[in-house]
C-alpha positions in Angstrom: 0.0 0.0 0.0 1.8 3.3 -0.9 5.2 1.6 -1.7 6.2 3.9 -4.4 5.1 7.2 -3.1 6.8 10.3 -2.4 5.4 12.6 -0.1 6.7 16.1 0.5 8.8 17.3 3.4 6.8 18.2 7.1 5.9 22.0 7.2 6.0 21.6 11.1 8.3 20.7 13.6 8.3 18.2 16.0 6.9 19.3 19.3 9.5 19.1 22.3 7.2 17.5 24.7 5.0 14.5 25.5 1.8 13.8 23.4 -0.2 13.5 27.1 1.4 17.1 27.9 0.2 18.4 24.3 -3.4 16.7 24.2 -3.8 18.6 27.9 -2.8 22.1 26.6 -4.0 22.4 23.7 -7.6 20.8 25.5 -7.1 23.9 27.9 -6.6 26.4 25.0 -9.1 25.5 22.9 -11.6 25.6 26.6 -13.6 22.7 25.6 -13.8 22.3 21.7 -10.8 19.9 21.1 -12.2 17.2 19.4 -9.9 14.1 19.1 -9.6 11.7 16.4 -8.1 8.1 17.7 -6.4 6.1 14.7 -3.9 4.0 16.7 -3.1 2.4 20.2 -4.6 4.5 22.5 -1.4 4.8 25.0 -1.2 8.9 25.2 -4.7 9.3 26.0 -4.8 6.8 28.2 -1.7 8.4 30.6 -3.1 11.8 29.7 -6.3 11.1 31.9 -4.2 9.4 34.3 -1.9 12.7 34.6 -4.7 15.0 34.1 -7.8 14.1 35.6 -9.8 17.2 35.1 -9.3 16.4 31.1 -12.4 14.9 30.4 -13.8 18.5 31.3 -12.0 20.0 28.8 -12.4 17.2 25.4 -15.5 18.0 23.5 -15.6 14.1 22.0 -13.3 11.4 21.1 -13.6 9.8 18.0 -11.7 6.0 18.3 -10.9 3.2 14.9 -10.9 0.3 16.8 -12.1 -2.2 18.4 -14.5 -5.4 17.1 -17.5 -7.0 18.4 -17.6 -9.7 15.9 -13.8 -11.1 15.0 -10.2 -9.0 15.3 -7.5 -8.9 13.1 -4.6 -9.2 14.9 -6.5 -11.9 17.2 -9.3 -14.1 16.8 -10.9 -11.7 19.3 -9.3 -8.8 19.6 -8.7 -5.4 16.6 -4.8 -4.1 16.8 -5.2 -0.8 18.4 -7.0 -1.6 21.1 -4.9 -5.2 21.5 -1.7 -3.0 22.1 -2.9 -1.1 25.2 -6.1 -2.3 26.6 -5.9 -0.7 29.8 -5.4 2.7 27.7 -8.4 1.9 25.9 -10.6 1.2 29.0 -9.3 4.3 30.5 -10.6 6.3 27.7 -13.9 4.4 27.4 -14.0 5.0 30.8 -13.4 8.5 30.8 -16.5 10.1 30.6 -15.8 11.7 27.7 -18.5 11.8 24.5 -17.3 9.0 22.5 -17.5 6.6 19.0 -16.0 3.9 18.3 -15.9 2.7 14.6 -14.4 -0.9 14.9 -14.1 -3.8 12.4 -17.7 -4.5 11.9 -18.5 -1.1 10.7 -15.1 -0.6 8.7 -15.1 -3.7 6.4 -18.7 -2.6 4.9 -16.9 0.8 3.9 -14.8 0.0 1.2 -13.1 2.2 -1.5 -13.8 1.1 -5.2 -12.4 1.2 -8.5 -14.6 3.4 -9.9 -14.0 5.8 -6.4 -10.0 5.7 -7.1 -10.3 6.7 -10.4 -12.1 10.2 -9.4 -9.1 10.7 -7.2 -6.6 9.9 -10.2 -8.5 13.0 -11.8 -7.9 15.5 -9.4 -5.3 17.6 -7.8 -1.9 16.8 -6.3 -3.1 15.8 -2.9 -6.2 13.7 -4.4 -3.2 12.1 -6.8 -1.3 11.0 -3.4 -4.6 9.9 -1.8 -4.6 7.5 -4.9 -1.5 6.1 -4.6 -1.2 5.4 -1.1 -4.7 3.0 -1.5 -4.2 1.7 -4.9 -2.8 -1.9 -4.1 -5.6 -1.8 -1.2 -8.6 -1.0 -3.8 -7.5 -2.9 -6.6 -5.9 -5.9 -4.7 -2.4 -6.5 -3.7 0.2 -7.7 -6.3 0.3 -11.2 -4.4 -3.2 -11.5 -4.0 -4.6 -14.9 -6.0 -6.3 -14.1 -8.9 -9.7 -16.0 -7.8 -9.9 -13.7 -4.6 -9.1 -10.4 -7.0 -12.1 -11.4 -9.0 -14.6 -11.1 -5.8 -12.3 -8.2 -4.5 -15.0 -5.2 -4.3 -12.8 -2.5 -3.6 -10.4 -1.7 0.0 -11.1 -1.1 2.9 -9.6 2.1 4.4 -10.8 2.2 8.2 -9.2 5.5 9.9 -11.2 7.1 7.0 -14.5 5.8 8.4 -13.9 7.5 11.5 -12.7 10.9 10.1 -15.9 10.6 8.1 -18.4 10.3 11.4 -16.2 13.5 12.6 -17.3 15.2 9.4 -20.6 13.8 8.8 -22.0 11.6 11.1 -25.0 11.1 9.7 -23.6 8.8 7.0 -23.1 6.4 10.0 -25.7 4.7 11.8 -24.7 4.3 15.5 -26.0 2.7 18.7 -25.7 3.8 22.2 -23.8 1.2 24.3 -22.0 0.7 27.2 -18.1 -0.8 25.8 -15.8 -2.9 28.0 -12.3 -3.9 27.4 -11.1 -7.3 28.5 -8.0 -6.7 29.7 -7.1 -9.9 31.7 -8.3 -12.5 29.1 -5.9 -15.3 28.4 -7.5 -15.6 24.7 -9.7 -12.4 24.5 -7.1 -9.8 25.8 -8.1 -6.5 23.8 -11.9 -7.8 22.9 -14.1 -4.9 23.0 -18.0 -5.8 24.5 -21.2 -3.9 24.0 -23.6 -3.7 27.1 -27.2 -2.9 25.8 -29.9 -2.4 28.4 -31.1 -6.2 28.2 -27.9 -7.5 29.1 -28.9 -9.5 32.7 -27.3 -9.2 35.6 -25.5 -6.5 34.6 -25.2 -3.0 35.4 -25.9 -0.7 31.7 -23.7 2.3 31.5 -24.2 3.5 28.3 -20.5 5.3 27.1 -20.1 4.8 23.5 -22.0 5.4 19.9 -20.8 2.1 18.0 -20.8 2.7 14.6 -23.6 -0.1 12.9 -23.9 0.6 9.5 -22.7 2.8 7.0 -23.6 4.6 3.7 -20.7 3.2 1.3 -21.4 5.6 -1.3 -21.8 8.7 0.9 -18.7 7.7 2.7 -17.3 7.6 -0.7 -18.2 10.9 -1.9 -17.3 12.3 1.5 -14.0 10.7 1.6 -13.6 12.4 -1.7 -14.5 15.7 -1.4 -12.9 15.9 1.2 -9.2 15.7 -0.3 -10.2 17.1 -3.1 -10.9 20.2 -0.8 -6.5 20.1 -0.2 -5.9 20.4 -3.9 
């Protein structure tokens, strides 16, 4: 994915400082509108709300890819980023923060296709970069048996499903449920649950909008506009 592409040189420097430090001030600056968008382990948020405990006063929402209620993919049970640092990831599930989770379920029914890569080929320099880096992804990967690229539909690019509910969240549909991290399983370390209110014998504390279902083509023509925007 992206193998051949050049990208130009940072405009920014690196900050001298700790992500945890960062996410706090710039929470504090911003007095309650920071809005953060969660496409990896969630380590730095995690030790931020341990450091800063008056955080979750200052984050307006949390938007988190990861996580799977049906199957992972980096175990049977469990997705990658929240496998890597499950006791990160119940902290911020925890936190009392507004938050979505867009796991594995929701991500593998919003995929990219042919037809969807070639309106990025047409446009500007950033929508020709967008291109490259999912090409092999979309139209299937060099080493990919020629049966399977026959029923390939298109790839599946996941952190974009959650920067599309933070632009548009009504191409997603979402329930309200309570999410818990196992974090001591032998098989299922990393397995996110959802809690709905007719779980028995338990206690329902709704935390989370799960993304359900999504709109592939409005997804698609978000995802597109979008960097097409950049150009």
């Amino acid at each position: 994915m992206g193998r051949n592409v050049v990208l130009p040189e940072p405009s920014i420097t690196v900050k001298d400082k700790y992500a945890w430090d960062f996410v706090y001030e710039k929470a504090i600056e911003l007095k309650g509108e920071l809005e953060i968008l969660a496409v990896g382990p969630l380590t730095n948020l995690g030790i931020a709300f341990l450091k800063y405990p008056d955080l979750k006063d200052y984050l307006k929402r949390i938007v988190i890819m990861g996580g799977a209620f049906a199957r992972g993919n980096w175990t049977e049970a469990a997705e990658f980023n929240i496998w890597a640092d499950p006791d990160a990831a119940r902290i911020v599930f925890e936190s009392g923060v507004p938050t979505a989770m867009m796991g594995l379920d929701i991500c593998e029914q919003a995929f990219v296709t042919k037809e969807d890569l070639i309106q990025l080929e047409n446009g500007g320099k950033i929508s020709n970069v967008a291109a490259d880096l999912i090409r092999d992804r979309v139209l299937g990967m060099p080493d990919m048996p020629e049966e399977r690229k026959k029923k390939h539909k298109g790839g599946i690019v996941c952190d974009a499903v959650a920067a599309c509910y933070m632009i548009d969240p009504d191409v997603i549909d979402t329930e309200f449920v309570e999410v818990r991290v196992e974090t001591k399983g032998t098989l299922t370390e990393g397995k996110t649950y959802a809690l709905r209110p007719f779980t028995e014998t338990e206690t329902y504390k709704p935390n989370t909008y799960a993304g359900l279902s999504i709109d592939r083509k409005r997804f698609a023509d978000v995802l597109i506009r979008t960097i097409s925007n950049l150009d």
